[in-house]
C-alpha positions in Angstrom: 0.0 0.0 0.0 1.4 3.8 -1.0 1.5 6.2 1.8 3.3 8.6 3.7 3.8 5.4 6.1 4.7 2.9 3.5 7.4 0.3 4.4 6.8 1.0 8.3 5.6 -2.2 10.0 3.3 -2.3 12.7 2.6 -5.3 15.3 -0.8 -4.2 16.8 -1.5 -5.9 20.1 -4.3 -3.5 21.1 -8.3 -4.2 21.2 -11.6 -2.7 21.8 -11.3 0.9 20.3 -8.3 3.1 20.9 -6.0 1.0 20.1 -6.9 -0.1 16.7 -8.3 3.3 16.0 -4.8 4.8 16.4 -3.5 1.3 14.0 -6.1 1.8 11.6 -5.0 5.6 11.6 -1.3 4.0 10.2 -2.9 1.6 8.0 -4.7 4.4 6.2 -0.9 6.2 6.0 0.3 3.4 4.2 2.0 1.2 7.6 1.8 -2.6 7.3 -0.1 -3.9 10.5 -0.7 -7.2 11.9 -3.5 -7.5 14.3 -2.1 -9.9 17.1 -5.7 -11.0 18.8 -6.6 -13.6 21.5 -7.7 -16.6 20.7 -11.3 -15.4 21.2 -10.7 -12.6 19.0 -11.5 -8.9 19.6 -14.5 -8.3 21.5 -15.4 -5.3 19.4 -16.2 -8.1 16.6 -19.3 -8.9 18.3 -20.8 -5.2 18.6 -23.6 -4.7 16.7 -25.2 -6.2 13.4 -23.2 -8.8 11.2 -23.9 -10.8 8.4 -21.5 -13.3 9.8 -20.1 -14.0 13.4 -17.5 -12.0 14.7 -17.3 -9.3 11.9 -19.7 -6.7 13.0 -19.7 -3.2 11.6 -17.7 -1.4 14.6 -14.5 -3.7 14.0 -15.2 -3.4 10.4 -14.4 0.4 10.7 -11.6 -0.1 12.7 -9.6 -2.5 11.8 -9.4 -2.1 7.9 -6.0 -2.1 6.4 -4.6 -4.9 8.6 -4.0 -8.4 8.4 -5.1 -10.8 11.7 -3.1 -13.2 13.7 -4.5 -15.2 16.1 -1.5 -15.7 19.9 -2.2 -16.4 23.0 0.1 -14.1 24.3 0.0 -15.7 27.7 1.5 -19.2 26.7 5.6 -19.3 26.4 5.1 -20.1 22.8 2.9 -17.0 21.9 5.4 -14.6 23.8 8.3 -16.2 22.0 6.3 -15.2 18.5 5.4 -11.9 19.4 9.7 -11.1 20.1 9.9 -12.5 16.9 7.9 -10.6 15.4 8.6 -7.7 16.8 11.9 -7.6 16.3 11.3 -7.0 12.4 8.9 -4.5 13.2 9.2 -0.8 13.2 6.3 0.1 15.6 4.6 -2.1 18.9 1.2 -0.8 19.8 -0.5 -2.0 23.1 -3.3 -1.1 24.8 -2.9 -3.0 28.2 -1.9 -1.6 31.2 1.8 -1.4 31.3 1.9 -3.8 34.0 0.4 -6.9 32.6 2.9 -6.1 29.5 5.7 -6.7 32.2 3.4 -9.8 33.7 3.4 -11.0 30.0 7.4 -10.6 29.9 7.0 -8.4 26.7 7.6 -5.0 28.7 10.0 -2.1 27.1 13.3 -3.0 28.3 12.4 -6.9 27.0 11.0 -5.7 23.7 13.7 -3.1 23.2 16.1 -5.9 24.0 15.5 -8.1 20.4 14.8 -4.6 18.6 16.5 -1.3 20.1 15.1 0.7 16.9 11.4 0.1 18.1 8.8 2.7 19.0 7.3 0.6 21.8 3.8 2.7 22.1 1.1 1.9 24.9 -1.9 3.1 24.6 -3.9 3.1 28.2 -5.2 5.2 31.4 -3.4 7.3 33.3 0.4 8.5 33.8 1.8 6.0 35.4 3.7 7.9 38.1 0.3 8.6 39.6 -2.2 7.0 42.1 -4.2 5.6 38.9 -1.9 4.0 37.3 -3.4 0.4 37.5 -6.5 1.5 37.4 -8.1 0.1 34.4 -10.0 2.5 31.4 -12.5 2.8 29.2 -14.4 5.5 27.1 -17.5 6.7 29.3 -14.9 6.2 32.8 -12.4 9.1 31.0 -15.5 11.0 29.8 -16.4 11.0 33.3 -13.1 12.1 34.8 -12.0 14.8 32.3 -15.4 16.7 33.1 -17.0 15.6 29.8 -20.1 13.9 31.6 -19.9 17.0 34.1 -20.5 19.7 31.3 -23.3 17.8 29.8 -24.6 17.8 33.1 -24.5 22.0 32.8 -26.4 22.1 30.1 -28.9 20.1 30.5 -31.5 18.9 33.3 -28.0 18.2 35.9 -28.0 14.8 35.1 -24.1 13.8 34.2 -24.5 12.3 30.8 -22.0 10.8 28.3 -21.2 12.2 24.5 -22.8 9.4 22.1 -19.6 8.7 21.1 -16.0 6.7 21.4 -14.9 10.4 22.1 -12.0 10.1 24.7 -11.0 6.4 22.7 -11.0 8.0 19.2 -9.3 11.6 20.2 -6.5 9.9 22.4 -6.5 7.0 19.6 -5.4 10.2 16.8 -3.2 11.3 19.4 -1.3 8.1 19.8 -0.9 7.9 15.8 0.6 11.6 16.0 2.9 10.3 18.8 4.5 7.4 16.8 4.5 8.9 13.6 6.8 12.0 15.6 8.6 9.1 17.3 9.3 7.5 13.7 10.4 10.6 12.0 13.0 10.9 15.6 14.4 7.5 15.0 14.7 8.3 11.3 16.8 11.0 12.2 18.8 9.7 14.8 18.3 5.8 14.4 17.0 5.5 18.0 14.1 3.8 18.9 12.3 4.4 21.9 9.2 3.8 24.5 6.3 6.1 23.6 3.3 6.9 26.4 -0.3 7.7 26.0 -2.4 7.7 28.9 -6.7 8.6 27.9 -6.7 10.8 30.7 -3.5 13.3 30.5 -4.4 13.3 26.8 -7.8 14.3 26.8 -7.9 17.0 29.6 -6.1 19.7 27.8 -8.7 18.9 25.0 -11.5 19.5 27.4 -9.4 22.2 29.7 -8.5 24.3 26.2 -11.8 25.6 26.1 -12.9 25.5 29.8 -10.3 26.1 31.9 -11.8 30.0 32.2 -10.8 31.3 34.7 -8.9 28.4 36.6 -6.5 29.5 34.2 -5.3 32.2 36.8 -4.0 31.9 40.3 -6.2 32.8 42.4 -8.8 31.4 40.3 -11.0 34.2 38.8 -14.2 31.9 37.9 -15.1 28.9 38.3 -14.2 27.7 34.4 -16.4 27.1 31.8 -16.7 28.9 28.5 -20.1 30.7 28.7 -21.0 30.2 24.8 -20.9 26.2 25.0 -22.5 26.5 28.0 -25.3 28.3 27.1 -28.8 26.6 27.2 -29.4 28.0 23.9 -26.1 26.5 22.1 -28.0 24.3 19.8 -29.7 23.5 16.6 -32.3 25.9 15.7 -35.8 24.7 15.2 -37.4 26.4 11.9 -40.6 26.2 11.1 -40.3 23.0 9.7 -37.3 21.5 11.3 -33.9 22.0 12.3 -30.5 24.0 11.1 -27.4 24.6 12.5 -25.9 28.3 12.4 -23.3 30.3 13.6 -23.8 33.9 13.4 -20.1 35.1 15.1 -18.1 37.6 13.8 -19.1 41.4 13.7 -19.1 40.9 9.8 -21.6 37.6 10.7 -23.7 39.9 12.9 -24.1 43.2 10.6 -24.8 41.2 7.5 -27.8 39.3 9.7 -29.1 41.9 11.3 -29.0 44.3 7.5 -30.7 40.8 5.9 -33.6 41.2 8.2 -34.0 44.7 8.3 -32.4 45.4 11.9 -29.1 47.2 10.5 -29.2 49.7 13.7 -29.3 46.8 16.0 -25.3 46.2 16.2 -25.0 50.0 16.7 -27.3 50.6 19.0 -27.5 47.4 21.1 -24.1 47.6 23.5 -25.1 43.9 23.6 -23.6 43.6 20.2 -21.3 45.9 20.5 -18.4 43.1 20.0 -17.5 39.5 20.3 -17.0 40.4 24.2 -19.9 42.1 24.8 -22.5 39.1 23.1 -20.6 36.5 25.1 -21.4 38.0 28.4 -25.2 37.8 26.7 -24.8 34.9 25.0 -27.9 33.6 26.8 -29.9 36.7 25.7 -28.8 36.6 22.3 -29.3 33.0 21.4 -33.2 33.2 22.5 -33.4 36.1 20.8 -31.9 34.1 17.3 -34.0 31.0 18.3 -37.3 33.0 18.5 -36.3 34.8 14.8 -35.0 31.1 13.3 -38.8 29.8 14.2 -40.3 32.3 11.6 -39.0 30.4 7.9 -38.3 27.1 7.0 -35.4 25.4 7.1 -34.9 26.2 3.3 -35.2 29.6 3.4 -32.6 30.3 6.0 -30.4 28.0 4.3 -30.7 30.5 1.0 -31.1 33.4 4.1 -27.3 32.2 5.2 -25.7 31.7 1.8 -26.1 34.9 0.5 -25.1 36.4 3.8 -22.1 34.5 3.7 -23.0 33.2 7.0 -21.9 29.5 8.5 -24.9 27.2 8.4 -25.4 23.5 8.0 -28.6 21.0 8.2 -29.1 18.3 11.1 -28.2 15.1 9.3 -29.4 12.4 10.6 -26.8 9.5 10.5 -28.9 7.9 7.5 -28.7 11.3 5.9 -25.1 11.3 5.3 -25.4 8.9 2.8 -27.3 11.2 0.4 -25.5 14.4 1.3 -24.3 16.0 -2.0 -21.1 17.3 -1.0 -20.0 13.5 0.2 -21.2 11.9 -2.7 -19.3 14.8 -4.7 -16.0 14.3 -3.1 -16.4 10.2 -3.4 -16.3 10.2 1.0 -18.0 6.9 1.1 -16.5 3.7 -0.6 -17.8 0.7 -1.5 -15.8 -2.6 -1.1 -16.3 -6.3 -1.9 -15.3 -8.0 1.6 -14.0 -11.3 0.9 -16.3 -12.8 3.2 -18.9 -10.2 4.4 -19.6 -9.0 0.6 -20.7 -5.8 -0.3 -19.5 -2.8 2.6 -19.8 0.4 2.5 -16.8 2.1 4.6 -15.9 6.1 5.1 -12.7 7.7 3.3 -9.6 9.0 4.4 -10.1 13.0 5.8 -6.0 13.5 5.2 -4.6 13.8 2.0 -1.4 13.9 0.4 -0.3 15.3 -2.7 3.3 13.5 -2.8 2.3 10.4 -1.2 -1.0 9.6 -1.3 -2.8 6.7 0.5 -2.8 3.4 -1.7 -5.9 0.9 -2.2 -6.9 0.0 1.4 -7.6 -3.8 2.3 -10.9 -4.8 4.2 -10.7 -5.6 8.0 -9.4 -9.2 8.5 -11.5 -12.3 9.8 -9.9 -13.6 13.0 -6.4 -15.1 11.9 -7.0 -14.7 8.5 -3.2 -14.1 8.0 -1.8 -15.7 10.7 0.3 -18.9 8.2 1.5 -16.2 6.1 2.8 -13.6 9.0 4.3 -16.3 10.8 6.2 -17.6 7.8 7.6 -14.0 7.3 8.8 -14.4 11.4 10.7 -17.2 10.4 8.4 -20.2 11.1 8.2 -23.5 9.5 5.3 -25.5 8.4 5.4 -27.7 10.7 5.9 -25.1 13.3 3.1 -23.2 12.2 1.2 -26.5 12.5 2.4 -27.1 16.0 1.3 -23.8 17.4 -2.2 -24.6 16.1 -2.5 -27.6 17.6 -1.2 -26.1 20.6 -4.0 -23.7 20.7 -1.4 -20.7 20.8 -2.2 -19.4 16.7 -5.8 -20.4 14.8 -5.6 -20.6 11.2 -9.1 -20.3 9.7 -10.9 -23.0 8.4 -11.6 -24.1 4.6 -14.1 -21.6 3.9 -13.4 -18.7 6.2 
């Protein structure tokens, strides 16, 4: 596969989410990744609708671009393959805590031992020079402890409520990928490989912090933090008078050319609530009923025309069924269609990057369990008869006739 990544190998020994977001992320740069799973496979197989067992959409998205290896990583024979293979790889990815990686005997100094030019990346919870470190971690925990659920709870009815979303696994899973992709271009440099850290909940907070950390910011604290405009009650889609839209009217060039559209041109002028950016966000919950009582007078269509003439930032509330038949996706070619060798005809999102001296190659599909696991233990070194041993061991699974 082409890509600003091509020729780097990755041995992915990370599940659920994160982890093989942030390996899928490579993938899609061109990396070569094998997908060490247990022998039961990655539970995110079994999430949600599938035409066959274990190959349900969420893995699907996740894991394309890879090929699958079935080790049990906790028998002496799958530790022994996973040295070997790492030692001809360029990048280890784990999303364990990093002491069952020591427990497993396939911790840094280990690892680094049978391959010093390694960028050893872990992918987990917290720092671990802190009182969480062994704590384990998952999405709606980290949402939770980096204020996320708190927030929600501030605009809303006080209930605490999670984002609908992998948010804290797919923002720290990008972060990772930016880590080892710095960490590559280091050892390119200065040919020295090293152990890369990315705890979910040092990573996220200054993502959530960067826009409320208010006055917290200062010491003595001058507010209690919190950016007023997201907080407001009246942040959110407009209804219309046949719907919904979404609408930013920001700038003073966003405010004078509304206000002039609907015949209120004095308003800006006159109003020191509009005055400037500062003065409408110590408003902000005046003006946003004000827009929400003016948005319920057209439809949805007219404000659309209404905000394109204006020059003013608006969008529709897709629904997720929506996306499918929005023009400017279907324009740019966003969605794909594949033939999966075993789940047929998928329909799978594009790349967002792109780049105009290397640009992303064909992308495989996402692998059935152990799909590759002969071939990838061949290129390790492995005989037949080897191969055929681990099997019967129970340590590897190569897939049946059929699969």
């Amino acid at each position: 596969m082409a890509g600003p990544l091509a020729g780097v190998r990755v041995l992915d020994l990370t599940t659920t989410l994160m982890g093989p977001y942030a390996t899928q992320t490579l993938a899609e740069m061109g990396a070569e990744v094998v997908k060490v799973e247990p022998p039961e496979g990655d539970i995110v197989r079994r999430i949600g609708p599938a035409r066959n067992a274990g190959m349900g959409p969420i893995f699907l998205n996740t894991n394309r671009g890879k090929r699958s290896l079935v080790l049990d990583l906790k028998r002496p024979e799958g530790r022994e393959a996973a040295l070997r293979l790492a030692a001809r790889s360029d990048v280890l990815v784990y999303s364990l805590r990093p002491h069952s990686m020591e427990r497993l005997g396939l911790g840094y100094e280990t690892v680094a031992r049978v391959n010093p030019r390694l960028v050893y990346a872990g992918v987990y919870g917290y720092a671990q020079e802190g009182p969480y470190a062994a704590r384990p971690a998952y999405d709606d925990l980290l949402q939770g402890a980096t204020g996320v659920a708190a927030l929600n709870a501030r605009i809303g009815d006080g209930t605490p409520r999670y984002v609908p979303l992998g948010l804290v696994d797919r923002i720290v899973g990008l972060a990772a990928s930016g880590a080892i992709s710095a960490a590559l271009l280091y050892r390119e440099r200065t040919g020295v490989g090293q152990r890369v850290d990315v705890p979910m909940f040092e990573t996220m907070l200054p993502f959530v912090l960067g826009d409320h950390m208010g006055g917290l910011a200062f010491d003595p604290p001058l507010d209690a933090g919190g950016y007023a405009r997201m907080l407001s009650p009246g942040r959110r889609p407009y209804r219309t008078r046949d719907g919904w839209i979404c609408a930013v009217v920001y700038t003073d060039k966003h405010w004078r050319s509304f206000c002039a559209g609907l015949g209120m041109a004095d308003l800006v002028s006159t109003d020191p609530r509009f005055a400037d950016h500062g003065a409408r966000i110590a408003h902000i919950d005046e003006i946003l009923a004000m827009v929400s009582e003016i948005m319920a007078q057209r439809d949805t269509a007219e404000w659309m025309e209404f905000f394109e003439k204006a020059d003013i930032p608006a969008m529709p509330v897709n629904d997720l069924a929506d996306l499918l038949d929005d023009p400017h996706l279907r324009e740019t070619g966003f969605f794909e269609m594949e033939e999966h060798p075993t789940e047929g005809r998928l329909r799978r999102t594009g790349i967002g990057p792109r780049w105009s001296a290397s640009p992303a190659g064909e992308r495989g599909p996402a692998p059935v369990l152990g799909a590759d696991g002969a071939e990838v233990l061949r290129e390790a070194g492995y005989e037949e008869a080897e191969i055929r041993r681990l099997a019967e061991l129970g340590v590897t699974r190569l897939p049946k006739t059929g699969e």
